[in-house]
C-alpha positions in Angstrom: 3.6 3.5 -17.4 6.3 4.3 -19.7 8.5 7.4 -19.8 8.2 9.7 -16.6 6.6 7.7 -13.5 6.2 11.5 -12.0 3.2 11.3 -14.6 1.4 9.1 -12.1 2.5 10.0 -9.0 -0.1 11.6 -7.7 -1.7 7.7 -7.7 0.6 7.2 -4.7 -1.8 9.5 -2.6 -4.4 6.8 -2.8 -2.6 3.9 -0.4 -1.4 7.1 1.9 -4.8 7.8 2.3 -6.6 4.3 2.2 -4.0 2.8 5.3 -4.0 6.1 7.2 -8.2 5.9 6.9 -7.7 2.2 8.0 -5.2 2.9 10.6 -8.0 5.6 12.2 -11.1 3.7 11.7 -9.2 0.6 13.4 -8.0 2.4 16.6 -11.5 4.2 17.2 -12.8 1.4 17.4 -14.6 0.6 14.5 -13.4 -2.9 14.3 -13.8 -3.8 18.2 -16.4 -6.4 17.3 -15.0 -8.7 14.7 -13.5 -10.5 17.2 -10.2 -9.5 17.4 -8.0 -10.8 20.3 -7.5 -7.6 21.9 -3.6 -7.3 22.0 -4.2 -7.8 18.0 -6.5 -4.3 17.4 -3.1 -2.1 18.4 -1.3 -3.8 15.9 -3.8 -3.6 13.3 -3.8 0.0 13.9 -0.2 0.3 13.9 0.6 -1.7 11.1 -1.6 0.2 8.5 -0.2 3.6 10.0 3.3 2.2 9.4 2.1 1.1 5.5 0.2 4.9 5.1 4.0 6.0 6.1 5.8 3.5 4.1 4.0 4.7 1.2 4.4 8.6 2.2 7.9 7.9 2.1 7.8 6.2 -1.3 5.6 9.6 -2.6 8.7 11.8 -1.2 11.6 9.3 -3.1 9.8 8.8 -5.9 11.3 11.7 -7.9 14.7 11.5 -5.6 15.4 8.2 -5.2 13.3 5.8 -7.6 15.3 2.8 -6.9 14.4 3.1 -3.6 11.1 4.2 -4.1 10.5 1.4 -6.1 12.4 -1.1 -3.6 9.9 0.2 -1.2 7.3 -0.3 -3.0 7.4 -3.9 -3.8 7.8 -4.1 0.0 4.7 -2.7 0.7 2.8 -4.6 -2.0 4.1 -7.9 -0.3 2.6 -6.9 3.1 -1.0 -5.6 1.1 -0.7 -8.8 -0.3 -0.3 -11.2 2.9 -2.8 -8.2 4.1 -5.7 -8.9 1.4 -5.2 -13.2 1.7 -5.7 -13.3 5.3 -8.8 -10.5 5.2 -10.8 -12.2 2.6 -11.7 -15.5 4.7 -12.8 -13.4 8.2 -15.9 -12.6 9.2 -15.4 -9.1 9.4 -16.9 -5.7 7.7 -15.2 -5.4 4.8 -16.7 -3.2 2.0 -18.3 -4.6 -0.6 -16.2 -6.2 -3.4 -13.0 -5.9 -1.0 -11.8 -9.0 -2.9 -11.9 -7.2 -6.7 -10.5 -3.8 -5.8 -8.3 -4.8 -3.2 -6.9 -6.9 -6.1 -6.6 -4.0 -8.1 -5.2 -1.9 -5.9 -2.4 -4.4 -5.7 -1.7 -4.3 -9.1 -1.7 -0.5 -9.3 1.1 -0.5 -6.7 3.3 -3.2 -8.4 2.6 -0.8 -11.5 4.1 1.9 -9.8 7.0 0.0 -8.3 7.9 -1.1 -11.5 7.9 1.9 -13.1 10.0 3.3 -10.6 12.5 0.6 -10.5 12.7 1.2 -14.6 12.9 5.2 -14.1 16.2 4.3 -12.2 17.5 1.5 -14.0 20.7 2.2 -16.5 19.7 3.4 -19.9 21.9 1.4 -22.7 24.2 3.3 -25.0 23.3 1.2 -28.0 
């Protein structure tokens, strides 16, 4: 990912649409019988809007703002994180091999923050 991140940015559509299809599969009810306490489904719903947003936002900066894009970013990659380590022990309907390319997706969006943290960083004279 060397170079110009704004070679992979179109990769940052991928979480926007992954959280936004969790956030609407979650508040129509698709998850009502995993056993969710029910105060908990809202903020399910809520929470992976707010990450579809957080990563919208990160699409829009990325070629205006890479430090913060990038800042952003790793943010979001520590709440998919906490997000993947407390999913993988529940009974609930996950998709099959959740655990591998939930993984990967991580890694793709630490890819990216990194990238955009070094699109931004000072270039030496030397």
């Amino acid at each position: 990912m060397k170079g110009n991140p704004m070679k992979w940015k179109w990769l940052l559509v991928l979480p926007i649409l992954s959280f936004a299809n969790s956030a609407r599969s979650v508040w129509q009810g698709e998850f009502d019988a995993v056993g969710f306490p029910a105060p908990m489904v809202p903020m399910h719903a809520v929470a992976n809007g707010l990450e579809a947003l957080g990563w919208l936002g990160v699409l829009v900066l990325a070629s205006r703002a890479p430090a913060h894009a990038g800042a952003i970013a790793l943010f979001l990659c520590g709440a998919f994180a906490f997000d993947l380590v407390t999913t993988w022990p529940l009974e609930m309907p996950v998709p099959p091999g959740f655990a591998i390319w939930g993984s990967i997706a991580l890694a793709l969006g630490l890819a990216a923050s990194v990238a955009l943290l070094r699109a931004s960083a000072p270039r030496s004279t030397r």
